[in-house]
C-alpha positions in Angstrom: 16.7 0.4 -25.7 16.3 -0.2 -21.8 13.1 -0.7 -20.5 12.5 0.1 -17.0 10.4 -3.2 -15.0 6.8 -2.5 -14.5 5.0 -3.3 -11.6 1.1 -4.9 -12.2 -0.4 -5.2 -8.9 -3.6 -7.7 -8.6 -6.9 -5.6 -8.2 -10.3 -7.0 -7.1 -13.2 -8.8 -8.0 -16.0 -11.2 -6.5 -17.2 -14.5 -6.3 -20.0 -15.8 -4.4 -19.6 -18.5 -1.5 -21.7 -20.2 0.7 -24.7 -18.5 2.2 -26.7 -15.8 0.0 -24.8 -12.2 0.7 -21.5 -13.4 1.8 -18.6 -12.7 -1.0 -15.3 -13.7 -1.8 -13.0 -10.9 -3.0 -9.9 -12.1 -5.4 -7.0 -10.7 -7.4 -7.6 -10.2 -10.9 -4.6 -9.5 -13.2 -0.8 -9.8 -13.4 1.5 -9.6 -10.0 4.3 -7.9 -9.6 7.0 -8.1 -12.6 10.1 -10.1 -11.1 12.5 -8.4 -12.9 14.4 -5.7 -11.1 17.5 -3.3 -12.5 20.7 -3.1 -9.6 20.0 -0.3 -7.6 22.6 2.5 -7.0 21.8 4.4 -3.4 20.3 8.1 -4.0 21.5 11.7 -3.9 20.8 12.6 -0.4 17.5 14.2 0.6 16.8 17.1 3.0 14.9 14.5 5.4 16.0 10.8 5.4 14.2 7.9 7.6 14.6 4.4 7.8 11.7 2.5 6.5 8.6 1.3 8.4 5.3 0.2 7.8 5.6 -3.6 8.6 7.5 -3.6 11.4 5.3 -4.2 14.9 7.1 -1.0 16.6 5.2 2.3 14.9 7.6 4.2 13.3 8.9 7.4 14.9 7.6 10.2 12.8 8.6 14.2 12.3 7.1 16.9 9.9 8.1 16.6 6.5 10.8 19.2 5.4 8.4 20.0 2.3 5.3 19.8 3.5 5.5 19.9 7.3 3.0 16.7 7.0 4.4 13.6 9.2 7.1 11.4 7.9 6.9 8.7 7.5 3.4 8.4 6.3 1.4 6.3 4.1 -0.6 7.1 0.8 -1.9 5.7 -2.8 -0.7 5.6 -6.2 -2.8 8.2 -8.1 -2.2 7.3 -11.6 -2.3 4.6 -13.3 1.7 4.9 -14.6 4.2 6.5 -12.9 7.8 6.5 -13.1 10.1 5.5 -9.5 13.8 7.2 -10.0 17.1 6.9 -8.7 17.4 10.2 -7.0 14.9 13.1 -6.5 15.1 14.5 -10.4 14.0 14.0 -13.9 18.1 13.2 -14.7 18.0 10.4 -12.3 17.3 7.3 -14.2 13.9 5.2 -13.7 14.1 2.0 -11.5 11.0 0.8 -12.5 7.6 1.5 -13.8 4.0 1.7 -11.6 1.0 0.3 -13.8 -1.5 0.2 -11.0 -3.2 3.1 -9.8 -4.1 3.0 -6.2 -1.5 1.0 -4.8 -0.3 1.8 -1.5 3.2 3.2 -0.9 5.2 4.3 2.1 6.5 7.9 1.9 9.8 8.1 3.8 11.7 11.2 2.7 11.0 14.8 0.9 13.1 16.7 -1.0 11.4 19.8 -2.4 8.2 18.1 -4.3 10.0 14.2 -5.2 8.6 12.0 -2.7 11.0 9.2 -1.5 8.8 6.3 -1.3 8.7 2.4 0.0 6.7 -0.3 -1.8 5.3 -3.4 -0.2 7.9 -5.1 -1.0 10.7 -3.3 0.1 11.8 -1.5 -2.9 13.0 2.6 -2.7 12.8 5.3 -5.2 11.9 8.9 -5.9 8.4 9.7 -7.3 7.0 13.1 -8.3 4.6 14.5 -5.6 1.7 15.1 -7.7 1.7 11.3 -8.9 0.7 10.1 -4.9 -3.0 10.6 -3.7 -3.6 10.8 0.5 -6.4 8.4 0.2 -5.4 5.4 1.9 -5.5 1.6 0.8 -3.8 -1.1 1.7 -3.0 -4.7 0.5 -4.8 -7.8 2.2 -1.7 -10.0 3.7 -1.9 -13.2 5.0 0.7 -13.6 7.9 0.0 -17.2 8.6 1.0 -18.1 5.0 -1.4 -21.1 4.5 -3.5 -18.4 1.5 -7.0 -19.3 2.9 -9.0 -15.9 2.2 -9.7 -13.5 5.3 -13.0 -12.7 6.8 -14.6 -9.1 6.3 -17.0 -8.4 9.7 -19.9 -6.8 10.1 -18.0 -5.0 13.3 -14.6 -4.7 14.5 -14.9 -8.3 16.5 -14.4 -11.5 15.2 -17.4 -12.8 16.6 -19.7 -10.8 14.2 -21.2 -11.4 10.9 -19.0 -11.8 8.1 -19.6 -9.8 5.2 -17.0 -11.1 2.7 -13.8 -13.0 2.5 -10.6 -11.3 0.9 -7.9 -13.3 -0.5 -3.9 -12.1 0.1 -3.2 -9.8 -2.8 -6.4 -8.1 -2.7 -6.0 -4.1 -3.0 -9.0 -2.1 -0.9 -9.9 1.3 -0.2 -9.1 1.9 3.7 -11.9 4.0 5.4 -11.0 3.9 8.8 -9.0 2.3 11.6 -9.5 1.3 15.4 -7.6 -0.4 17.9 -6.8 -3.7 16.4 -8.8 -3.8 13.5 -9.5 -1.3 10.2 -12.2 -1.0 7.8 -11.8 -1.9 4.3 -14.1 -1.0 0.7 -13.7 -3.1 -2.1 -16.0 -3.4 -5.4 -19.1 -2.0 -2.9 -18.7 -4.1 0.2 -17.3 -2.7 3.7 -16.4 -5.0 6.3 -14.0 -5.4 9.1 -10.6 -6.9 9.0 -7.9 -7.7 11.5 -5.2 -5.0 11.6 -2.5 -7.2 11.2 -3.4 -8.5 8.1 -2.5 -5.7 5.8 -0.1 -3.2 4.5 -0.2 -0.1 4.1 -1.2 1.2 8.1 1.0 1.5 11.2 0.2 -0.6 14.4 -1.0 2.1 16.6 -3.0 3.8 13.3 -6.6 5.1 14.1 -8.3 7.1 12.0 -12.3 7.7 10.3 
């Protein structure tokens, strides 16, 4: 009997370092099953965009033909397993399997209540609406690639205090965004972090 993939994204917890106070947040658990089924392209939906989230260029956004909310936008996983389909429809067949609430995804279509959503890494399918929370998180990247952990600030400057660190991987609650900069939660710490480091916001996002 098939199987669909699952997907196990890392969560969070801490480690001490250096001076008394200042933390170092990690991934706990399995990454992101490598095995993938082909993909087939689906049924058409009643509002189609091209995907966006990483690029530098914010995306171009209109109001969703099911919910008149913009498109594309970004939200969180809200249950712990959920099924990604084909097509919008229980008789499309499941590409792969969620097993991490909280995860955040890219909406980028609607078609009545399936949700056409984009994963950090790339991949596309359908998801029921009811299964995706608009709470925000987003995934810690590093963009320099050499995995040293990122600094959490006291403020949005890099000049202040530093809070905690956050390793690539790690998946925090996003509580607000400014020019250049957004403010993360993770396992009772808040601290600043550099816009560009993470997934799961637009460039010109601000928000509280």
């Amino acid at each position: 009997m098939y199987r669909p993939p699952c997907r196990n994204e890392a969560g969070t917890v801490l480690r001490r370092i250096g001076s008394a106070g200042v933390w170092l947040l990690l991934m706990s658990g399995a990454a992101h099953a490598q095995a993938k089924t082909a993909k087939a392209e689906p049924a058409p939906a009643t509002q189609l965009l091209p995907p966006g989230g990483g690029a530098d260029t914010p995306p171009k956004q209109s109001p969703g033909s099911a919910t008149g909310l913009p498109v594309p936008r970004f939200v969180s996983l809200k249950s712990g397993r959920i099924n990604v389909r084909r097509g919008p429809g229980d008789d499309y067949p499941i590409e792969w399997v969620f097993e991490k609430k909280g995860l955040p995804v890219e909406i980028t279509a609607e078609s009545d209540r399936w949700r056409r959503i984009r994963d950090r890494e790339g991949d596309i399918g359908w998801v029921w609406h009811s299964m995706l929370d608009g709470r925000r998180t987003a995934i810690v990247e590093n963009r320099a690639g050499d995995g040293r952990p990122l600094a959490l600030h006291v403020e949005p400057n890099a000049s202040s205090g530093v809070v905690a660190y956050a390793e690539p991987g790690v998946v925090a609650q996003l509580a607000s965004c400014k020019p250049g900069w957004c403010e993360l939660k993770a396992s009772g710490y808040e601290g600043w972090i550099e816009r560009s480091s993470l997934w799961g916001v637009y460039p010109d996002e601000t928000f509280e």
